[in-house]
Steps between C-alpha positions, in 0.01 A plus 500: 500500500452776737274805502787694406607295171080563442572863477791521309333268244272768442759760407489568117846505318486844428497552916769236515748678227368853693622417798858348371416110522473285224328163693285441764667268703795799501194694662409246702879474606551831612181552704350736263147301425278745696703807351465396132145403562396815615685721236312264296168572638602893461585432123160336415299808690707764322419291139154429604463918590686565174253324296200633708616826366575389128120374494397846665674696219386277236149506567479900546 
């Protein structure tokens, strides 16, 4: 496996479906691992800054 197959295996299927792919090897296939795996990352910060802000609200 190759560092590239590492990153797309950390792509959720919500990123996958986002993005118009519907396996990773399809991903993997089209040279798309570090794309997917960055749009990934970007997904996580924007939940993770979305529930910041939910916890912020609640506890005002």
């Amino acid at each position: 496996m190759t560092a590239a197959c590492a990153l797309v295996g950390a792509v959720s299927e919500e990123t996958l479906a986002a993005h118009g792919f519907t396996r990773r090897t399809d991903v993997h296939q089209a040279a798309q691992c570090a794309r997917l795996w960055a749009a990934e990352n970007r997904r996580r910060a924007d939940r993770a800054a979305l529930d910041r802000q939910d916890k912020q609200e609640a506890t005002r």
